[in-house]
N, C-alpha and C positions, 0 to 999 in steps of 0.2 A: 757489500751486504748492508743495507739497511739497520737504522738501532731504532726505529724506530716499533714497539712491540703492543700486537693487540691483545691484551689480556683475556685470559680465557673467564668465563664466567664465575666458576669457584671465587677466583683472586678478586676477582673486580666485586663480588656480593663484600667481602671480607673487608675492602677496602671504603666501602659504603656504609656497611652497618657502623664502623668507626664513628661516621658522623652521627649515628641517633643511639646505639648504645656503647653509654662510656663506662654504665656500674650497673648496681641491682638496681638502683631506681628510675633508671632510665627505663627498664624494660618494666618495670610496673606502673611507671606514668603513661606509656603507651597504651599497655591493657586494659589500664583503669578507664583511659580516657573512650576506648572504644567500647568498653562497656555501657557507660554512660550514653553515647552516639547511639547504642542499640536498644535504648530505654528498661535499662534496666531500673528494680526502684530498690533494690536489697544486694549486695556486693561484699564479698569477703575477700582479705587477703593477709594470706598469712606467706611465711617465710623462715627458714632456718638457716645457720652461719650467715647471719645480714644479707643473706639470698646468692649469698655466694651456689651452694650447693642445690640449693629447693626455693621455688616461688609459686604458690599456685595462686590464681585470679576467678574465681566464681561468679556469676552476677545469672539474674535471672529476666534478661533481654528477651529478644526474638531468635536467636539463633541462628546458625549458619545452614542453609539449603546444602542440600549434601553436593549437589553438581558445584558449588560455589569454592568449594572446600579449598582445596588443588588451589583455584585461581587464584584466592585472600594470600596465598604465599608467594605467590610470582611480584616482582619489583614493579610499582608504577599501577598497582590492582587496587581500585577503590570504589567503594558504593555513593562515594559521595561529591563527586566530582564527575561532570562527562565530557564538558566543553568549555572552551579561552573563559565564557561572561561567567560561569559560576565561580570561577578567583575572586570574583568583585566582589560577594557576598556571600562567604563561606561562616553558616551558622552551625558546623560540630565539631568540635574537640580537634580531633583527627580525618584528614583528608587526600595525605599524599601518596599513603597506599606505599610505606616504605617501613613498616615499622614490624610487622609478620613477618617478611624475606628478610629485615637485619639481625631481627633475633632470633630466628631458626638458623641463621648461620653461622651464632658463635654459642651455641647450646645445644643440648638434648629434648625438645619441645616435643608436648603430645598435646592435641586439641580432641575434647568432648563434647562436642554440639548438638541440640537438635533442634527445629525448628518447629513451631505452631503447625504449619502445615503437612508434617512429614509423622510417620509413627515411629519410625525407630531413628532411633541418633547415630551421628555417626566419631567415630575416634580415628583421627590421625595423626604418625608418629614421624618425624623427621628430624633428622640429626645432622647439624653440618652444612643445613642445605641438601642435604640428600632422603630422599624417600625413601623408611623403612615400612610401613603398614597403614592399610588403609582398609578398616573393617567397622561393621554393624556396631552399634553398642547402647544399652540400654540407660539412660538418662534422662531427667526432667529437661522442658523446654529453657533452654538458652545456652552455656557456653562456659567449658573449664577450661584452664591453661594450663599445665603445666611444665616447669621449668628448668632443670636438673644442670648442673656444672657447669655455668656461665664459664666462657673464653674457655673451656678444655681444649678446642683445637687452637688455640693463640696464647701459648703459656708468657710470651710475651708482656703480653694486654693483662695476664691475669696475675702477674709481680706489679702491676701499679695500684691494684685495688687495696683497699686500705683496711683494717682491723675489721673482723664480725660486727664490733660493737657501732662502728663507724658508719660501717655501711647499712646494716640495722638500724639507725639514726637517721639516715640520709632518706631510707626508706618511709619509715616512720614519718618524717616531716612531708615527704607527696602527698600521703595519705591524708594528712591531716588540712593540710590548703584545699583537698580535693573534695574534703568533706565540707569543709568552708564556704566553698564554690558550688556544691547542692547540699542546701539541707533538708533536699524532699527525698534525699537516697540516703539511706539505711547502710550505714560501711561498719565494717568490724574487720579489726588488724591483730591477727594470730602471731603473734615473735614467738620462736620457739617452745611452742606448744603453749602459752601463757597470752590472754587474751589483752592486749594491748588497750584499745579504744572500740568503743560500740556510741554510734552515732543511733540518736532514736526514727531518724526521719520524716520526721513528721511536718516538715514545712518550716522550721523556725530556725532561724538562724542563730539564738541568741542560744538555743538548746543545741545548737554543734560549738556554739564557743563554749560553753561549759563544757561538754563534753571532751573538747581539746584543751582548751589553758587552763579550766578548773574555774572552782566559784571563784576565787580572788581576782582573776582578770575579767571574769563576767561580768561583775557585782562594779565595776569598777568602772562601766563605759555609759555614755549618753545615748540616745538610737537618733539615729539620722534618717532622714524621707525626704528629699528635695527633689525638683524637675527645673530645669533651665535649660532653652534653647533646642529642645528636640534631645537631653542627655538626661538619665532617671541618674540621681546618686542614695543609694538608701546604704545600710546597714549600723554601724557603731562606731563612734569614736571615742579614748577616753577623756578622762575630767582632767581638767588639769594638773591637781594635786597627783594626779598618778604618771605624771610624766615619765619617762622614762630615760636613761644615759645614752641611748644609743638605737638607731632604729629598726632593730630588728622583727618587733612587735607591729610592725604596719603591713598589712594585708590589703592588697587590691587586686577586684577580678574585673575582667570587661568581657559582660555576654559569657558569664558564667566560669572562664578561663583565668586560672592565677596569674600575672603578670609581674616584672617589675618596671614601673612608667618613672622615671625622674621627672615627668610634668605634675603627675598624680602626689608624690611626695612632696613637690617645691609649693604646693599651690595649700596640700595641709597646713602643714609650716606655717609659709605665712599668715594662715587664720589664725590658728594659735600662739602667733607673733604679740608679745604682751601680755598675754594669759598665763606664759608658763619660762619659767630662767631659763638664761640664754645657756645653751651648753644640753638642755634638755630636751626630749621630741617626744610628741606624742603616739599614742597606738593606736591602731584603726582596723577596723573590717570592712571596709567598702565594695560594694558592689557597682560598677558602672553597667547602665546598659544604653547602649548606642545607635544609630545605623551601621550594618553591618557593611554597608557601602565608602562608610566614614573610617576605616580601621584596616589595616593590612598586616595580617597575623604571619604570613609568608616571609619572616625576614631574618628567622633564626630556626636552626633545625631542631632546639627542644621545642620551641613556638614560644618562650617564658617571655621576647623584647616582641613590641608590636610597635607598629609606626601609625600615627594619624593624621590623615588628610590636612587636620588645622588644630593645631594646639590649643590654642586660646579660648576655646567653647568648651575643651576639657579641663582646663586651667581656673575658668570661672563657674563650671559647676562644683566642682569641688573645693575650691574653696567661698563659694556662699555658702555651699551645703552645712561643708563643719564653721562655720561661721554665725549660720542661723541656728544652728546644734547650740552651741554654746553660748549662745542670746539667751536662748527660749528656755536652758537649764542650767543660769548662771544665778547660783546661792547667793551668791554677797547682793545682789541685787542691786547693783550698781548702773547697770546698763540699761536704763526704763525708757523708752519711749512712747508718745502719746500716740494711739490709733495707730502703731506698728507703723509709723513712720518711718525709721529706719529699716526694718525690712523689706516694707511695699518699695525702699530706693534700689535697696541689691535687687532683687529680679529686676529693675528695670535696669539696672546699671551692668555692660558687659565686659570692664575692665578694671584689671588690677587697682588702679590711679584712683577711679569714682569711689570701689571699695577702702580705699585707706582713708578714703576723706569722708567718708560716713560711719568708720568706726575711730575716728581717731578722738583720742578722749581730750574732754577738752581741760586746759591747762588751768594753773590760778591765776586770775586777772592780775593784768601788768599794772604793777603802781608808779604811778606817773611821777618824778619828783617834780617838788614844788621849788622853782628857782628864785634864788630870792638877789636882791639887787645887789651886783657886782662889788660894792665899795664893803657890803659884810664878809664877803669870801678877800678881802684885803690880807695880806698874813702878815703886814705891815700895822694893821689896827689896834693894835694896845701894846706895842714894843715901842721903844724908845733905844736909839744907841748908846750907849756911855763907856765908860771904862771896860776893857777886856775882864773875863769873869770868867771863869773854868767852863767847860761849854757843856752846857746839861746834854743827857745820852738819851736817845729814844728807847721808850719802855719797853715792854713785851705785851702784846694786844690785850691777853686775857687780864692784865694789869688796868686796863683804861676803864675806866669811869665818867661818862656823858651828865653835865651836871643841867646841862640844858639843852634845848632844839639845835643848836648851831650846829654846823657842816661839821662829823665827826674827823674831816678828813684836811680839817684847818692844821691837826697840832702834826699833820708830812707835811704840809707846806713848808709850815714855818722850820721845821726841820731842815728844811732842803735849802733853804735861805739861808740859816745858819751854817749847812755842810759846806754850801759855796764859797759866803764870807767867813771863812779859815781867822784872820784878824779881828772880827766883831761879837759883840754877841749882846745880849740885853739884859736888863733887871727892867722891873717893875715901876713905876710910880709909886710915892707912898699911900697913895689914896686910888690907887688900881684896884679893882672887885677882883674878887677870888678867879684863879687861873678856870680857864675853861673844863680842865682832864684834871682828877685827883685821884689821888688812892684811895679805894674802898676799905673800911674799916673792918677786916676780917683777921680770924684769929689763924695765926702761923702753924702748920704743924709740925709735931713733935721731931725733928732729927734721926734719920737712921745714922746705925756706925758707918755706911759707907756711902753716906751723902753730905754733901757740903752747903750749907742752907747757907743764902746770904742777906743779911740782914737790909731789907728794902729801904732805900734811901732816896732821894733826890735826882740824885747821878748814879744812881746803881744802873751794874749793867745786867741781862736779862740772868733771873736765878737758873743757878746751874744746880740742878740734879744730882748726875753722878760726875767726877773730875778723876777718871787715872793717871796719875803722875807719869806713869812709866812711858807712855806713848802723849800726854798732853791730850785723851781724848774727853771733850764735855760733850754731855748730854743737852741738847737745848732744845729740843721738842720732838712735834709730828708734825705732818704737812698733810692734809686734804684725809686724814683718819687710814692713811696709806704709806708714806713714806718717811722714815725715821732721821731729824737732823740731827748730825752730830759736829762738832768744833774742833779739828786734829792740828795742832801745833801751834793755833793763832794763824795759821796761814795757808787753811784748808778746808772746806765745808763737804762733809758727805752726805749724801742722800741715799740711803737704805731700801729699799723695797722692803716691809715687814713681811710681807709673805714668803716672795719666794727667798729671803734670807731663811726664816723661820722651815721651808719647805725644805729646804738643803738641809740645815741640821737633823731634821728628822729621820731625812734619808740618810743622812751618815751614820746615825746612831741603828736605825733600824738592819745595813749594813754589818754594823760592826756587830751588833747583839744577835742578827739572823732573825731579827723580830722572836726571836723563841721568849724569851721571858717577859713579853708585852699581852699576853693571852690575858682577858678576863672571862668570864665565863657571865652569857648574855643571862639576866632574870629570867626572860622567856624567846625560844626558838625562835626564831624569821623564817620564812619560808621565800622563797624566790622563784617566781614562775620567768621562764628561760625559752627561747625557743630551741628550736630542738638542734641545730648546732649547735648553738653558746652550752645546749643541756650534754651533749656529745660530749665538748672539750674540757666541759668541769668535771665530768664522771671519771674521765680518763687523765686525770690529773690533780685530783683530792691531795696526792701530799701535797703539792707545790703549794695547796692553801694552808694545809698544816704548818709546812717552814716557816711560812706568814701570818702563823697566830689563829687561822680562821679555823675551830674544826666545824666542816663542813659533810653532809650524808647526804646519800642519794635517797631521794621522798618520793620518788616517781612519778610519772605523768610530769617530766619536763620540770622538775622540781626540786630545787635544796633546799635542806633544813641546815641552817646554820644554829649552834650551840654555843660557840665562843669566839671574840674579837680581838683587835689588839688594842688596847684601853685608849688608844688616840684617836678611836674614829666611837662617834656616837651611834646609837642603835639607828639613828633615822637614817645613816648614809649607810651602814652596812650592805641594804640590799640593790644598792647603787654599785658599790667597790665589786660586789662577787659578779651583780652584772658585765661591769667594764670588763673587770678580770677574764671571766670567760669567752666574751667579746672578741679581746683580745688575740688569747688562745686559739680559737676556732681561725681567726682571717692572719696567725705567723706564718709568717713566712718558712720557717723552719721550724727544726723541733729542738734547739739548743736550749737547755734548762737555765743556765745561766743570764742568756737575754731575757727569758720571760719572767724569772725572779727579778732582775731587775728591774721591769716595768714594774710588777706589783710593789716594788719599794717604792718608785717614783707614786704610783696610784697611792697608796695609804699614806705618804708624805704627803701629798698635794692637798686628800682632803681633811687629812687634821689640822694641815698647820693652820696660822691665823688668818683671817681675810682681809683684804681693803677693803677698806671702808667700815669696817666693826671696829668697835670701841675698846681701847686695850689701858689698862694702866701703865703708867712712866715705868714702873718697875719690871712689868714683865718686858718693854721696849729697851730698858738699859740691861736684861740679862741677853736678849740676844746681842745686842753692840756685845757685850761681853766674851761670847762664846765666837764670835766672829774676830774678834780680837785674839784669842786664845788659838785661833784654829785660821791662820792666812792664805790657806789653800782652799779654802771657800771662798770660789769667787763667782758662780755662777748657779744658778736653778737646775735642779735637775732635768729639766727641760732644754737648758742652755740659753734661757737668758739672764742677762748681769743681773748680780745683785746690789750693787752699788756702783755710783758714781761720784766724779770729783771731781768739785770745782775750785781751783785757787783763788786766794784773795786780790791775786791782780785780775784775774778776768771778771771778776764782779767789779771791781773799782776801775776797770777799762770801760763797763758797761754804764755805770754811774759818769764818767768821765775824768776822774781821781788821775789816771795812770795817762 
């Protein structure tokens, strides 16, 4: 006997709709989107338990023909496709005619239709895939859907779906890209009896972003209108100052359809490359509109990934587009060009390469040194050998004093002459002019109790700072406004990272305290616009920001109100941290409380402590050597890179040639 088995129709529907409904919002981005395909211009959708149990879809279309009825439910049934060439150039929403027959088969589905040309409407009710009633019913022209106990017959399928709140969310966020995606349609989203979002439809885009992210992200964005190469790019980008931690905030549709394009994000990006800190990305609303012949929508079954005949024509409208955005409404007014010379080059110019060399800002002019004749750069020119003499020590930079033009970088030569000849060394003539380098005449400051000032000599060696006897560690400076020198035994030089040293401590303190008693309480609330997962996984996880000092309230419409901080991060990063935070939350991997507390320690450690390259005093540099001293199990970032390194005094004196 054969194993090989032809699935009866039941199983094989069951095993299909798998691929197009996976939650509630699968089965409302279907409806939605065929609503829109049947021109509607006003659309309701509301839902109860996240649609687990109830979904209805309203829109006021054309309606379904009653002989039609029946067929819209059979697999592979569509209005809008009939032959191979129409694949080439598929301009609606929906076309595969699989999206009726998958969710009538794992639901209770009733459809109320009527059409312009018919007087009475018709209702029909199908459960399972299976036909329960098919009768007259009185209704305005166009089309209800309703949706009753997704996966009841696949209890399976219906232990993976996630919290009401969740799935509610998930829903809630279709809705709102789809309003994004027309804003000449009229959408209003019912959550549990409470009306979610009411789009005005009136044609404007800029009136569905307020109406979805709220005045703060509205108020916030530049508007874009550009054409290159047969590609329209219009809609809104933001300013820089409102950059964001993470890109959740960037919107693009192609030909009406929400997508996500990695050519469309890489090519923003780059515009905004220099405009905004590295680590940050901008938001966007962009609409592309294209040849429909240029785009093949057919390569994923929610249709969200699209493939394009040729990248690089999508690549370089969009990024001239937000490129010329940000020209034409850049405040500092930095970027002036005569007779839009620079712009008239981008539209001509259709690649990455031309673009960077027409915006590339131009540097400070290179100063040319003036070389002067070889016998003044002598380090031999006003020494004389004589008797051995104690061998003077080279100072410490911030020490030297240029009393004239000559080469600042005679008094390392002659050092290095001296370092060589070990047996020699010089005095002066009596009638020799004042040494080249002197000490500036500034007053010493005052002594703390646990510094050791040394009185600046001749031969003094560089001032030390702090000196703990117990380990022999001196304090000798900073390197590049970033990494901390320190002196360990005469016969060891460390180099510190101040940050991520400074980041570790934090996080171990934040650790051991629980951040509970770091709470301050902000002078006035932040609010935080969130998309609506990041809005999802902060709702459903408010303590974990308490642990962490944050109290944080849900504000609605995709929105916290934070009240109180932990006193190491400033008001301006707060709504950065509850971004990342949420971020976070929404793309774990799991739901272990202990990993994600963790991260938010590492997050509020990374951004209070100090930075490179900001300007710190010696004292707050000698309390971290301190605490590092104190604590030898700090030895890494909480990110996992070292915080220090060590160099012996033979490897540098192997490097000089000493060893």
């Amino acid at each position: 006997m054969g194993v090989i088995n032809v699935l009866d129709k039941h199983v094989a529907e069951l095993i299909a709709a798998g691929e197009v409904v996976e939650r509630p919002a699968s089965v409302i981005k279907e409806l939605v989107e065929n609503a829109i395909d049947a021109g509607a211009k006003h659309i309701t959708v509301e839902i109860k338990n996240g649609g687990t149990t109830f979904m209805r879809v309203t829109d006021d279309g054309c309606g379904f023909l009653r002989e039609d009825v029946k067929l819209a439910f059979l697999r592979h049934a569509t209005s809008k496709v009939r032959e191979q060439d129409d694949l080439d150039h598929i301009a609606t929403l929906g076309f595969r005619g699989e999206a009726l027959a998958s969710i009538s088969a794992v639901s209770r589905l009733q459809l109320i239709t009527k059409s312009a040309k018919e007087d009475t409407g018709t209702s029909y009710i199908i459960e399972g895939g299976e036909e329960k009633s098919f009768d007259d019913a009185g209704c305005p022209v166009g089309t209800t859907f309703v949706i009753r106990d997704l996966f009841y017959n696949i209890p399976a399928r219906a232990k993976f779906l996630k919290k009401d709140v969740s799935e509610g969310n998930t829903v809630s966020n279709i809705v709102d890209k789809t309003a994004l995606s027309h804003p000449e349609i009229a959408f209003t989203f019912v959550r549990d009896g409470k009306q979610a979002l009411k789009t005005f439809g009136d044609g404007k885009l800029l009136s569905a972003i307020y109406a979805v992210f709220g005045r703060e992200f509205a108020t916030s964005l530049i508007p874009v209108d550009y054409q290159l190469d047969g590609i329209t790019v219009s809609g809104y980008v933001s300013k820089p100052v409102n950059s964001r931690p993470n890109r959740n905030m960037q919107n693009f549709f192609i030909n009406g359809r929400y997508v996500k394009s990695r050519t469309a994000m890489a090519a923003l990006e780059e515009a905004f490359k220099g405009s905004i800190m590295v680590g940050k990305f901008p938001s966007c609303v962009l609409n592309l509109s294209l040849p429909f012949e240029a785009i093949d929508v057919n390569v994923h079954p929610s249709k969200i990934e699209v493939r394009f005949i040729n990248e690089r024509p999508v690549f370089d409208a969009v990024y001239h587009a937000a490129k010329s955005a940000l020209l034409k409404h850049d405040d500092r007014k930095q970027a002036h060009f005569k007779d839009d010379s620079a712009l008239h080059e981008i539209r001509r110019s259709s690649t990455f390469n031309n673009a960077q060399a027409v915006f590339r800002k131009p540097g400070p002019p290179k100063v040319q040194p003036q070389i002067k004749p070889k016998d003044e750069f002598n380090p031999f020119s006003d020494i004389e050998f004589s008797k051995p003499n104690p061998k003077p020590k080279l100072q410490p930079l911030d020490d030297l004093h240029l009393t004239d033009n000559k080469n600042p970088f005679d008094v390392y030569s002659k050092q290095a002459v001296k370092n060589t000849k070990r047996e020699e060394s010089y005095s002066k003539p009596q009638n020799q002019a004042l040494p080249l380098i002197q000490k500036p005449d500034t007053p010493k400051p005052k002594p703390k109790a646990e510094e050791i000032v040394v009185t600046e000599k001749p031969n003094s060696e560089p001032v030390v700072l702090y000196e703990q006897q117990k380990d022999e560690l001196k304090y000798v400076g900073e390197l590049f406004d970033t990494y901390i020198i320190v002196e360990k035994n005469q016969y060891e030089m460390l180099l510190i990272d101040k940050h991520a040293a400074h980041e570790r401590i934090i996080y171990e303190k934040l650790k051991a305290e629980k951040a509970g008693s770091s709470a301050q309480l902000l002078l006035t609330p932040i609010t935080v616009t969130l998309g609506k997962s990041e809005y999802d996984a902060a709702i459903n996880h408010l303590d974990m920001f308490s642990d962490c000092s944050f109290e944080v309230e849900d504000f609605g419409n995709s929105t916290l109100l934070v009240r109180s901080a932990p006193q190491y991060i400033e008001a301006a990063e707060v709504a950065d941290c509850i971004t990342e935070m949420a971020d976070y939350i929404s793309m774990g991997k799991n739901d272990i409380f202990t990993e994600k507390m963790d991260w938010f320690y590492h997050n509020v450690a990374c951004r209070s402590a100090i930075k490179a390259g900001h300007k710190n005093s010696a004292q707050e540099l000698i309390d971290i050597v301190k605490t590092l001293e104190e604590n030898p199990q700090i030895r890494y970032c909480p990110h996992g890179r070292p915080i220090c390194i060590v160099m012996k005094k033979s490897e540098i004196e192997r490097q000089f040639g000493r060893a």
